[in-house]
N, C-alpha and C positions, 0 to 999 in steps of 0.2 A: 504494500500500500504506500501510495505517495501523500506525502503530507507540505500543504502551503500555508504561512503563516504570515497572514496580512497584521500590520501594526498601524494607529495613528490615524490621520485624515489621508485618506483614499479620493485621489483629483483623476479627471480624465487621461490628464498625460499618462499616467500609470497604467490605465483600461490597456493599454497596448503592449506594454511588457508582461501583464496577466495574463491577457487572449495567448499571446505566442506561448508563452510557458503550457497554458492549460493546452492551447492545441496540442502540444509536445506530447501531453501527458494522456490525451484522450485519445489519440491517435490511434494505440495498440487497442490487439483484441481484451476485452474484459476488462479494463480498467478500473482502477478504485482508487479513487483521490479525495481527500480530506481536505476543505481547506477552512482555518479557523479563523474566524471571524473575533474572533474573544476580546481581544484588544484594540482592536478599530472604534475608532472616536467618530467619525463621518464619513459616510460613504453615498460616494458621488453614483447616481443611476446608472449614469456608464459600467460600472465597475460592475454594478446587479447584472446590468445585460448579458455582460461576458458572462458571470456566472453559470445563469441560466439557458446561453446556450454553448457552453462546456458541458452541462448535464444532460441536456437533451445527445450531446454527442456523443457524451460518454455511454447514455438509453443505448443508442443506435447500435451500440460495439455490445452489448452485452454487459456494461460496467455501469458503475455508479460515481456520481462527485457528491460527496458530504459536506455539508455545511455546517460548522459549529458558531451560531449564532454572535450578534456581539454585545456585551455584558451591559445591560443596563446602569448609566452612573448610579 
Protein backbone atom coordinates (compact mmCIF):
# COMPACT_ATOMS: atom_id res chain seq x y z
CA UNK A 1 0.00 0.00 0.00
CA UNK A 2 1.10 3.55 -0.85
CA UNK A 3 0.63 6.09 1.43
CA UNK A 4 0.50 10.27 0.63
CA UNK A 5 0.71 12.66 3.25
CA UNK A 6 -0.61 16.13 2.44
CA UNK A 7 0.23 18.97 5.23
CA UNK A 8 -0.91 22.68 5.79
CA UNK A 9 -2.92 24.89 3.18
CA UNK A 10 -3.30 22.93 -0.19
CA UNK A 11 -3.28 25.82 -3.30
CA UNK A 12 -3.99 24.98 -6.91
CA UNK A 13 -0.26 25.14 -7.97
CA UNK A 14 0.04 21.85 -5.83
CA UNK A 15 -3.34 20.15 -7.63
CA UNK A 16 -0.46 19.31 -10.24
CA UNK A 17 2.21 17.74 -8.53
CA UNK A 18 -0.65 15.52 -6.75
CA UNK A 19 -2.41 14.51 -10.13
CA UNK A 20 1.07 13.34 -11.58
CA UNK A 21 2.02 11.41 -8.23
CA UNK A 22 -1.59 9.81 -7.90
CA UNK A 23 -1.41 9.19 -11.62
CA UNK A 24 1.80 7.26 -10.93
CA UNK A 25 0.34 5.42 -8.38
CA UNK A 26 -3.11 4.57 -9.97
CA UNK A 27 -1.76 3.41 -12.85
CA UNK A 28 -0.86 -0.38 -11.88
CA UNK A 29 -3.30 -3.18 -11.63
CA UNK A 30 -5.03 -3.10 -8.18
CA UNK A 31 -3.85 -0.22 -6.45
CA UNK A 32 -4.33 0.83 -2.97
CA UNK A 33 -3.29 4.25 -1.85
CA UNK A 34 -3.88 6.20 1.24
CA UNK A 35 -3.61 9.41 1.20
CA UNK A 36 -4.01 11.48 4.70
CA UNK A 37 -5.61 14.22 4.84
CA UNK A 38 -5.14 14.79 8.95
CA UNK A 39 -3.17 17.63 9.00
CA UNK A 40 -4.35 19.89 6.10
CA UNK A 41 -5.41 23.29 7.38
CA UNK A 42 -7.31 24.24 3.65
CA UNK A 43 -7.85 22.66 0.92
CA UNK A 44 -8.38 24.24 -2.32
CA UNK A 45 -11.33 22.32 -4.75
CA UNK A 46 -8.78 21.80 -7.15
CA UNK A 47 -6.91 19.44 -4.92
CA UNK A 48 -10.71 17.51 -4.10
CA UNK A 49 -10.91 17.01 -7.94
CA UNK A 50 -7.77 15.30 -8.30
CA UNK A 51 -8.64 13.39 -5.53
CA UNK A 52 -11.66 12.19 -6.77
CA UNK A 53 -10.74 11.28 -9.86
CA UNK A 54 -7.46 9.32 -8.61
CA UNK A 55 -10.26 7.13 -7.14
CA UNK A 56 -12.49 6.70 -9.74
CA UNK A 57 -9.17 5.54 -11.50
CA UNK A 58 -7.94 3.67 -9.09
CA UNK A 59 -12.37 1.96 -9.35
CA UNK A 60 -11.25 1.21 -12.80
CA UNK A 61 -7.93 -0.82 -12.08
CA UNK A 62 -9.57 -2.95 -9.53
CA UNK A 63 -7.83 -0.80 -6.57
CA UNK A 64 -8.93 1.69 -4.04
CA UNK A 65 -7.57 5.58 -2.81
CA UNK A 66 -8.36 6.03 0.87
CA UNK A 67 -8.86 9.16 2.22
CA UNK A 68 -8.06 9.81 5.82
CA UNK A 69 -10.04 12.96 6.44
CA UNK A 70 -8.68 16.23 7.98
CA UNK A 71 -8.95 16.92 11.67
CA UNK A 72 -11.20 19.33 12.72
CA UNK A 73 -9.51 22.51 14.63
Amino acid sequence: MDRITLTGRLTPAQSFELAARLDELTATLRPSVTVDLSNVDDLHPSIMSVLVRSRRQAHRQGGDVVLIPPVAP
